[in-house]
C-alpha positions in Angstrom: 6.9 -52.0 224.0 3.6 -53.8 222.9 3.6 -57.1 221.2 0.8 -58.3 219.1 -0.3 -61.6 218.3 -2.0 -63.4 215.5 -3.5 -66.6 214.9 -4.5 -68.4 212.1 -1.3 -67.1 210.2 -0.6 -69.4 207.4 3.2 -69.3 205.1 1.2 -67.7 202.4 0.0 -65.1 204.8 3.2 -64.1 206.2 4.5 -63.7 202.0 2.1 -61.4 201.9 2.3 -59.6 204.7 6.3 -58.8 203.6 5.2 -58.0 199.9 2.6 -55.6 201.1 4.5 -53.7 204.0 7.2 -53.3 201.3 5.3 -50.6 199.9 5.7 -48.6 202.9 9.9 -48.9 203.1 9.6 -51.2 205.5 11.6 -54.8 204.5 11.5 -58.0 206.2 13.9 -60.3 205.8 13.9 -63.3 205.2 13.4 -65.9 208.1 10.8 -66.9 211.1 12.4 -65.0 213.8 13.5 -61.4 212.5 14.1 -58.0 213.8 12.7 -55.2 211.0 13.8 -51.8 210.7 11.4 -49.4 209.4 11.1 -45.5 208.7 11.9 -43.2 211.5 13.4 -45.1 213.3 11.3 -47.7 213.5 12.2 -51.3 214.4 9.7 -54.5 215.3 10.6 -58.0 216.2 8.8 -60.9 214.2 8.6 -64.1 215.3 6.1 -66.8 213.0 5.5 -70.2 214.1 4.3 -72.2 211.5 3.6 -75.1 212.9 0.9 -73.2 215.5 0.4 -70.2 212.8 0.7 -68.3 215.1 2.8 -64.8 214.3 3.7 -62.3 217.1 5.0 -58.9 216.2 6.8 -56.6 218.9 7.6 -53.1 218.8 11.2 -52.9 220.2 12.0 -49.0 219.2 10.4 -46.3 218.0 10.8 -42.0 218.0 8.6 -40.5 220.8 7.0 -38.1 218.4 5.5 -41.7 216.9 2.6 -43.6 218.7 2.9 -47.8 218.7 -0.9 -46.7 217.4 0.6 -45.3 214.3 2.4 -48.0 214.0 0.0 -50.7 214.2 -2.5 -49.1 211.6 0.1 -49.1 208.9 1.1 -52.8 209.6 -2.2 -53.8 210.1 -3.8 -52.2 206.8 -1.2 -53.4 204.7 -0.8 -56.6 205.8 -4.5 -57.2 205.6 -5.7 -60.5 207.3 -4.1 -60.0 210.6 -5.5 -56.5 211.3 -8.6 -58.8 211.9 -7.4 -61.3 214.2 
């Protein structure tokens, strides 16, 4: 599965980013190296290195009926400054 990687990701970024996909059903917990279940199925692995702020998130399941495309629009419109890295 596809793994995307930010830079530039600062503590305050990441808050965010759980806050925000919240409103889709989606929860993070808490921690720099998490797997995430989502909706459908759904489930991501994110890893955030502060130090580097860097944050890499991987798609590790997901239905067929739903693209990793589909995916990444609704984790990158919520979470705001990483869908432009």
């Amino acid at each position: 599965m596809e793994t995307k990687s930010y830079q530039g990701v600062t503590r305050a970024d990441v808050d965010k980013i759980r806050r925000e996909i919240g409103n889709f059903g989606i929860a993070i917990p808490e921690g720099d190296d998490v797997d995430v279940k989502g909706p459908l199925g759904v489930k991501m692995r994110l890893v955030y290195n502060e130090p580097s702020q860097v944050l890499n998130l991987t798609i590790t399941n997901k239905p067929g009926y739903v693209s990793e495309a589909q995916i990444w629009k609704v984790i990158e419109s919520s979470a705001g400054k990483i869908g432009r890295s």
